[in-house]
One Martini backbone bead per residue (centre of mass of N, CA, C, O) as a GRO file, in nm:
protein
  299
    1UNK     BB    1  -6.606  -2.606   1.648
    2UNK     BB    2  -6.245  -2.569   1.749
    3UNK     BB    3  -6.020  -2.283   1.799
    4UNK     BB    4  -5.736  -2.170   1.864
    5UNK     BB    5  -5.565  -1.871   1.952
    6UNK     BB    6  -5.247  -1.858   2.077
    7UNK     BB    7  -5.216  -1.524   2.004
    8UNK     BB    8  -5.463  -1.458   2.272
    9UNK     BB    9  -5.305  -1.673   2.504
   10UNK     BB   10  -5.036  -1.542   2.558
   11UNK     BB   11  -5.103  -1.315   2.838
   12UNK     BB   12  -5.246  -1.572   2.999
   13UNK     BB   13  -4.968  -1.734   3.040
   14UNK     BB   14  -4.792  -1.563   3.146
   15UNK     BB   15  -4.978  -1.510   3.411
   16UNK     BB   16  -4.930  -1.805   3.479
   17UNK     BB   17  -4.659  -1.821   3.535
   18UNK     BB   18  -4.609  -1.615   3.764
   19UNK     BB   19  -4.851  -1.730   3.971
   20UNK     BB   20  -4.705  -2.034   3.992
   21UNK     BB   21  -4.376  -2.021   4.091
   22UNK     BB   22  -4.406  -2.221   4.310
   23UNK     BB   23  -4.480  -2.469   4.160
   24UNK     BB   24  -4.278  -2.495   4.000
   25UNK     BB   25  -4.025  -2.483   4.188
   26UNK     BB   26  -4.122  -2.775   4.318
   27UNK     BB   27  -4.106  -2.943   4.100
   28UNK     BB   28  -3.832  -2.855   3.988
   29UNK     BB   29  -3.675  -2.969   4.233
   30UNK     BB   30  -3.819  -3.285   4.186
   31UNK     BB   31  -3.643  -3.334   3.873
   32UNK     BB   32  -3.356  -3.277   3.943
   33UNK     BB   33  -3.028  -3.401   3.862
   34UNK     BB   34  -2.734  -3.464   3.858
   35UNK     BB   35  -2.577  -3.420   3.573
   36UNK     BB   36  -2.749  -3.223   3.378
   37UNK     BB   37  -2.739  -3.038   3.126
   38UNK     BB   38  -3.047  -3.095   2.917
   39UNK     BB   39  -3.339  -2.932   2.912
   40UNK     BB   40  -3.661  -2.935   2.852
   41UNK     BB   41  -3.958  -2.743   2.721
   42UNK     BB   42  -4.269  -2.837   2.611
   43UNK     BB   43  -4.478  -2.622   2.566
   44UNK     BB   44  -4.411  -2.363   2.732
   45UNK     BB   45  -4.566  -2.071   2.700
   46UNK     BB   46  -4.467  -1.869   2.981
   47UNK     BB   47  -4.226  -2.001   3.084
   48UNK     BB   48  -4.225  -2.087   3.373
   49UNK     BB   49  -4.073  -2.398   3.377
   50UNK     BB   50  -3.822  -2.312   3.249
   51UNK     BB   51  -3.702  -2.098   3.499
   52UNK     BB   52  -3.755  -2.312   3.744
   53UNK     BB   53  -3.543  -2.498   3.610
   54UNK     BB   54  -3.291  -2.308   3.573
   55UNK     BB   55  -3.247  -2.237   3.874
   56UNK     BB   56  -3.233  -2.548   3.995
   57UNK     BB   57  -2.975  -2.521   3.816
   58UNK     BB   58  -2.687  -2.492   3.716
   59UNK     BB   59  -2.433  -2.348   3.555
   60UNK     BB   60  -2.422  -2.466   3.246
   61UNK     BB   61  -2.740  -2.544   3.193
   62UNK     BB   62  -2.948  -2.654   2.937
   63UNK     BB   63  -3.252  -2.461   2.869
   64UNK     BB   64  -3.534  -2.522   2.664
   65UNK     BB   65  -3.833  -2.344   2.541
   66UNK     BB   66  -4.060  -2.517   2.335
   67UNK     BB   67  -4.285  -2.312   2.071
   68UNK     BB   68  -4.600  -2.292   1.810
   69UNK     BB   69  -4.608  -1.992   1.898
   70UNK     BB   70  -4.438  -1.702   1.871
   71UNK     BB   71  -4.592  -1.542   2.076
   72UNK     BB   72  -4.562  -1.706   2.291
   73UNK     BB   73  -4.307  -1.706   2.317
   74UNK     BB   74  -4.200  -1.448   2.344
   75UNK     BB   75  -4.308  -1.439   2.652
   76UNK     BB   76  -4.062  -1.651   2.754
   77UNK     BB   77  -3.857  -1.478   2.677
   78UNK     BB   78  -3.927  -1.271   2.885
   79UNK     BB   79  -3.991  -1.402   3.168
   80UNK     BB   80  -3.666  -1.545   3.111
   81UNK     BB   81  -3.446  -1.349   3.092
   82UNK     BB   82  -3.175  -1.534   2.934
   83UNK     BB   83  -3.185  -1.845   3.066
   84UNK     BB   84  -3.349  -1.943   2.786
   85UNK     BB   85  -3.360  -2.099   2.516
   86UNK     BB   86  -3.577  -2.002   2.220
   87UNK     BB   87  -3.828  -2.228   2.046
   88UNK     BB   88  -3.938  -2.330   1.714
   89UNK     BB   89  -4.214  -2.564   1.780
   90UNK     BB   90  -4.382  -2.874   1.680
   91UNK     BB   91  -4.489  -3.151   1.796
   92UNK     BB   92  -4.693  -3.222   1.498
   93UNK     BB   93  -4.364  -3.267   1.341
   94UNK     BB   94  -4.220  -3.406   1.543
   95UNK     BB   95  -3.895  -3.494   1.622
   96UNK     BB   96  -3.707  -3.328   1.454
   97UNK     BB   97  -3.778  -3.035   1.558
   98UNK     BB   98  -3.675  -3.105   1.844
   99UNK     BB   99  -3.413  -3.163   1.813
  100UNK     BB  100  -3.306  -2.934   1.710
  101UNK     BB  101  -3.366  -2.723   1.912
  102UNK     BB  102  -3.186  -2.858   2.098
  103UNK     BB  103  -2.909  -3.025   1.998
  104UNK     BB  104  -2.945  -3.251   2.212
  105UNK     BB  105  -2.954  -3.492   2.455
  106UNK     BB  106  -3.200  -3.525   2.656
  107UNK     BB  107  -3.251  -3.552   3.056
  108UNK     BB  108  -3.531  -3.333   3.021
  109UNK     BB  109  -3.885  -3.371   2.985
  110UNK     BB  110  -4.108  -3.070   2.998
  111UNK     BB  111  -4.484  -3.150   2.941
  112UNK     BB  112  -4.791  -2.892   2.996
  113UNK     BB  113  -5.087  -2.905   2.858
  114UNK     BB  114  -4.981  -2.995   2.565
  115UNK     BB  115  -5.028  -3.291   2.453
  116UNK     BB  116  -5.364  -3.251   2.430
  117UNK     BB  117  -5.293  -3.097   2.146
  118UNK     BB  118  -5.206  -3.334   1.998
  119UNK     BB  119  -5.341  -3.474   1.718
  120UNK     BB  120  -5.133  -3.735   1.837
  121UNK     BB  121  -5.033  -3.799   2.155
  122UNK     BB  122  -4.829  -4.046   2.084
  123UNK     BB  123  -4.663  -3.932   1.900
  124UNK     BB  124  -4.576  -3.709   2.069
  125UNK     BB  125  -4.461  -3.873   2.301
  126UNK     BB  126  -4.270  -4.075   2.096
  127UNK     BB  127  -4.105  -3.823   2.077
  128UNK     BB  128  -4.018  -3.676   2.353
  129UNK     BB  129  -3.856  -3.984   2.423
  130UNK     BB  130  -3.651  -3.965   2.185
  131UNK     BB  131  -3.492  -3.714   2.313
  132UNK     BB  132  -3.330  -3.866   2.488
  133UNK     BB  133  -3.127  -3.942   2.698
  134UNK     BB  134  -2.970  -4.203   2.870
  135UNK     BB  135  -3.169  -4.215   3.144
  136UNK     BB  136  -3.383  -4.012   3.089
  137UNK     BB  137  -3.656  -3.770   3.149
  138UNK     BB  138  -4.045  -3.798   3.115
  139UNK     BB  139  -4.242  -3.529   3.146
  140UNK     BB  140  -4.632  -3.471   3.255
  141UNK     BB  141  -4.870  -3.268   3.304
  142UNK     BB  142  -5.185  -3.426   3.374
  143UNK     BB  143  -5.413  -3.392   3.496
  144UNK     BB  144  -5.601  -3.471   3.780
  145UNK     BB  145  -5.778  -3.241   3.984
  146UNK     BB  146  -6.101  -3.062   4.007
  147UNK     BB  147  -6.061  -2.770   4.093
  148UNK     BB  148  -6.180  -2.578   4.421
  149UNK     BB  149  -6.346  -2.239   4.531
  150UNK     BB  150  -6.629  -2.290   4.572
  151UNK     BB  151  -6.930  -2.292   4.700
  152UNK     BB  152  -7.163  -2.455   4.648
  153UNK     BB  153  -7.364  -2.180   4.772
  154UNK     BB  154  -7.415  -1.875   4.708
  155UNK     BB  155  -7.700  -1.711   4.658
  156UNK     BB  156  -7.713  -1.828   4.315
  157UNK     BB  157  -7.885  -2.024   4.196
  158UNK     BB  158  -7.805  -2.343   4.168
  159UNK     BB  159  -7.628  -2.537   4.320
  160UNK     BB  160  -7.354  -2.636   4.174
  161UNK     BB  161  -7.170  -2.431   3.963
  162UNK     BB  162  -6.879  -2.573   3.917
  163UNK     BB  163  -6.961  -2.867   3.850
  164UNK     BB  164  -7.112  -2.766   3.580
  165UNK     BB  165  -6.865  -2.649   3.477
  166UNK     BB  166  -6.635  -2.879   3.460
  167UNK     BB  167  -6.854  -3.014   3.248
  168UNK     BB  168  -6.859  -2.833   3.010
  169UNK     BB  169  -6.530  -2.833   2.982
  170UNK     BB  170  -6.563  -3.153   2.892
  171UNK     BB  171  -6.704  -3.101   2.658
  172UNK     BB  172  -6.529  -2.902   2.502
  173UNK     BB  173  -6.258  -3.110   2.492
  174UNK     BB  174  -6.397  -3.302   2.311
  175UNK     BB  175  -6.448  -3.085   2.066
  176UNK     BB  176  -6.199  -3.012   2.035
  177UNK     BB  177  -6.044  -3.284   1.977
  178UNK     BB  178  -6.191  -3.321   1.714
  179UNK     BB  179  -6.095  -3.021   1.558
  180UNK     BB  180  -5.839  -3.186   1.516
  181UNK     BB  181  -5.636  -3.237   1.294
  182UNK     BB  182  -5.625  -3.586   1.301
  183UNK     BB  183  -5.731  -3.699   1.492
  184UNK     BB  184  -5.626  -3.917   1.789
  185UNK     BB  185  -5.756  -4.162   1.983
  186UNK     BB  186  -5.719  -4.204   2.368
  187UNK     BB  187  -5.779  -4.512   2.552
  188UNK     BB  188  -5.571  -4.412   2.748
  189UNK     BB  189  -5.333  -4.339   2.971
  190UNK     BB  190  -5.044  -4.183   3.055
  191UNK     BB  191  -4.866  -4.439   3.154
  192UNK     BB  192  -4.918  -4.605   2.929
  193UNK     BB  193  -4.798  -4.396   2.715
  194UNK     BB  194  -4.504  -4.402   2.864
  195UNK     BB  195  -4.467  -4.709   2.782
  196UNK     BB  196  -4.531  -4.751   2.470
  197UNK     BB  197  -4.264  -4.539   2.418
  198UNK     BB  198  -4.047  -4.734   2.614
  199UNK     BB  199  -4.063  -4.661   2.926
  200UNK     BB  200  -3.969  -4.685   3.240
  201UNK     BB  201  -4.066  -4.678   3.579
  202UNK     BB  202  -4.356  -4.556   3.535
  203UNK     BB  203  -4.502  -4.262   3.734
  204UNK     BB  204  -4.724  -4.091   3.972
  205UNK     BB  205  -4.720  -3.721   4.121
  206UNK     BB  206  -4.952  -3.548   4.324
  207UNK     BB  207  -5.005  -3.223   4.355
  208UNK     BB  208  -5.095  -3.007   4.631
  209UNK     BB  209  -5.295  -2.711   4.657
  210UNK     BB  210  -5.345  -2.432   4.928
  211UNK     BB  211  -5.582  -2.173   4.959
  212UNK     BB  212  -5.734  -1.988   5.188
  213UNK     BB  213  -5.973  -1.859   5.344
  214UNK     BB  214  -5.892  -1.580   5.296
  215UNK     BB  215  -5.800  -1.424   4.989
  216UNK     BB  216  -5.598  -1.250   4.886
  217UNK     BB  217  -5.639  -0.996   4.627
  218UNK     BB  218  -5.469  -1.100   4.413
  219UNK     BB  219  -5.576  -1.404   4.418
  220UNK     BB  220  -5.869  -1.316   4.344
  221UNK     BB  221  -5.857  -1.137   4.110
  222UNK     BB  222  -5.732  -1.362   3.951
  223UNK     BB  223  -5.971  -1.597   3.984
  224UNK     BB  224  -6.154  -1.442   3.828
  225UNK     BB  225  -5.990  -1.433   3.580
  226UNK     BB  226  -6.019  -1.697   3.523
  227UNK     BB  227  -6.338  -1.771   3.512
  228UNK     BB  228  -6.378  -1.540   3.260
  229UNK     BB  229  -6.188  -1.767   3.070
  230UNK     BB  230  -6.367  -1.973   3.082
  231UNK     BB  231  -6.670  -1.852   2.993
  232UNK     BB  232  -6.550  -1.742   2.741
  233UNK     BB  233  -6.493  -2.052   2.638
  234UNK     BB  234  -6.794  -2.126   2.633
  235UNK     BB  235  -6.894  -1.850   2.448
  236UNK     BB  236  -6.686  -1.727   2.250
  237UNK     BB  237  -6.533  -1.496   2.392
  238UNK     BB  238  -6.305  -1.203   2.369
  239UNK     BB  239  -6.084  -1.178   2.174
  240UNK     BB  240  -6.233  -1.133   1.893
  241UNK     BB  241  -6.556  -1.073   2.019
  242UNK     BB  242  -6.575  -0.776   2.159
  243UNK     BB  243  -6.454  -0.879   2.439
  244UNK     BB  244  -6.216  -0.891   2.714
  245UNK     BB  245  -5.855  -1.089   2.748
  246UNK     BB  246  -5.775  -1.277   2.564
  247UNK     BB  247  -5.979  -1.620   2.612
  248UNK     BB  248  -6.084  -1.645   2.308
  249UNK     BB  249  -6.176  -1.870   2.096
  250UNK     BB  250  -6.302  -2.033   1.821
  251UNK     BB  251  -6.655  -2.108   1.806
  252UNK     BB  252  -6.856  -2.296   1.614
  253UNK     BB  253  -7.181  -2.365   1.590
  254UNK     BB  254  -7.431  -2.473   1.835
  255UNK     BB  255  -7.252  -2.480   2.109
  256UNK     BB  256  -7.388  -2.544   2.465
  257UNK     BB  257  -7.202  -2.537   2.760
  258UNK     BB  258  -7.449  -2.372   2.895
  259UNK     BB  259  -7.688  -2.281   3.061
  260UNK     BB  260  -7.877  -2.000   3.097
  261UNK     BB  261  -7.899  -1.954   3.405
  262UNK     BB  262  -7.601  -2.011   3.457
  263UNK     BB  263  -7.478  -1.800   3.260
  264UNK     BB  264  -7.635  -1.542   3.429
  265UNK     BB  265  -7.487  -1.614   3.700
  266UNK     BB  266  -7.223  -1.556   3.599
  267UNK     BB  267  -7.255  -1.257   3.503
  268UNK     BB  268  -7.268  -1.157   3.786
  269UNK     BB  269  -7.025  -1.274   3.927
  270UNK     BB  270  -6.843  -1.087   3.676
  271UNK     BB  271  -6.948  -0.830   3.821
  272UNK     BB  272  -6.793  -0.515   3.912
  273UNK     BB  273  -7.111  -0.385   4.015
  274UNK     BB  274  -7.254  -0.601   4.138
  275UNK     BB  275  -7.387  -0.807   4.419
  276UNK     BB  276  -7.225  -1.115   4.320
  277UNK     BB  277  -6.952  -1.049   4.317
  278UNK     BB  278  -6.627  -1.236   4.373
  279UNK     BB  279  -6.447  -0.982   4.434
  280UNK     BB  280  -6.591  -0.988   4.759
  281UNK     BB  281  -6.554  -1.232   4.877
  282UNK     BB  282  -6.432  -1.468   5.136
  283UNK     BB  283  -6.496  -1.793   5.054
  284UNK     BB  284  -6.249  -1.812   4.835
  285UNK     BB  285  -6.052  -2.099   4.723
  286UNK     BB  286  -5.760  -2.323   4.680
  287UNK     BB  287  -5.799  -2.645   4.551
  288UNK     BB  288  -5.511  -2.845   4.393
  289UNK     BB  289  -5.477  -3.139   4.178
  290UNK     BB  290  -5.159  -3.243   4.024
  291UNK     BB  291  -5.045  -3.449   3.770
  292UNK     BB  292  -4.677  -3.650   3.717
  293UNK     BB  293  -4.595  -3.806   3.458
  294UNK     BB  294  -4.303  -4.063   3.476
  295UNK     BB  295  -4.042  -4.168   3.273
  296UNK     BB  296  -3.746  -4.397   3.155
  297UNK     BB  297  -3.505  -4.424   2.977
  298UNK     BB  298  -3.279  -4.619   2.893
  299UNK     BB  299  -2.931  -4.696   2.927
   0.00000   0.00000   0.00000
């Protein structure tokens, strides 16, 4: 069983917002349009995605931004300082709490790998169509392909080791997700789910993000606490484990998502104190295609 503790994550969401800000701003000035008025941002995290829809949109355009753990909004509400308005609501509610948060029908409503947390997805999807205006448009960026940042051959234990782990984080979600109560599978793709809604027009635009090696030291930084948060995660250790950065969720059970030889290994490269530490070599990068996929509510 596997259970998150959001105001854990609360830390790590944060300095996502931050380290994203490129990407979020590109994205967000592909999804506006003139004449806007209302916009949300549900599950919206460290609120990153709030603050540069805020910055593209015009003054006088409403912003809100939603989210079901206290602790996570305070931190969007920090980072977005004052440009948009934050509220407490969970899409597990259906759809009456988030029409109230909004407080009127949106122009655009963009949900961020929020959605895969919602016990019932499509359930989720058809809430967050429901709160459109006429003629508005639901985002969801989900899936995608996994980054990729490491050689094949590290120089330390069996090659292929970031595939191994993208496996694991693969057998993790699947556990995740039937540990959500009331658990609803969905058997088809995000696009599908967006026309069920009753959405039409609907396409999704994959954005490719690409830093070469030889990574600046704050980014090659980042990337280490990245990988941390990962291994934390496939380990159950973190916050509230005893030791790590606040991005340990709860695990309880017998499950083992790393073979003992890979864990090993991720424990030398993620010590900087280590022969194999990553945060001393030249050739990590970063290539990440992330899918964005958009339906428009009839008018």
């Amino acid at each position: 069983m596997i259970e998150i503790d959001w105001a854990e994550e609360a830390g790590r969401l944060r300095a996502s917002a931050a380290g994203e800000a490129d990407w979020n701003a590109a994205v967000a000035g592909s999804l506006v349009r003139d004449g806007d008025r209302v916009v949300a941002d549900v599950g919206c995290g460290g609120g990153g995605m709030a603050k540069a829809l805020a910055e593209a949109l015009p003054a006088g355009t409403t912003v809100v931004a939603i989210d079901a753990d206290p602790e996570v909004l305070e931190q969007a509400r920090q980072h977005t300082a004052g440009l948009v308005r934050c509220e407490l609501a969970s899409m597990d509610a259906g759809a009456e709490p988030l029409r109230q948060a909004i407080a009127a029908p949106a122009d655009l409503v963009w949900a961020s790998a929020s959605v895969h947390h919602a016990a019932d997805q499509q359930a989720a999807i058809d809430a967050l169509a429901s709160l459109l205006a006429p003629g508005g448009r639901l985002a969801l960026a989900e899936g995608g392909l996994p980054a990729r940042h490491l050689p094949w051959d590290l120089g330390i234990g069996e090659p292929g080791l970031e595939l191994r782990l993208d496996l694991a984080q693969d057998k993790w979600f699947k556990v995740m997700r039937e540990s959500l109560p009331g658990s609803v599978p969905m058997p088809y793709g995000w696009t599908e789910a967006l026309s069920r809604a009753g959405l039409t027009d609907v396409t999704t635009r994959s954005v490719l993000t690409e830093t070469p090696a030889p990574l600046p030291a704050g980014r090659l930084d980042e990337l280490v606490n990245q990988f941390r948060a990962r291994i934390e995660r496939m380990t159950g250790t973190g916050a509230g484990h005893g030791h790590g950065h606040g991005h340990g969720p709860v695990v309880t059970g017998d499950e083992e998502w790393l073979e003992p030889a890979d864990l090993e290994v991720w424990r030398q490269l993620l010590d900087p104190e280590g022969q194999y530490y990553l945060g001393r070599r030249r050739d990590l990068a970063v290539l990440s295609v992330r899918s964005v996929h958009l339906g428009h509510a009839a008018r």
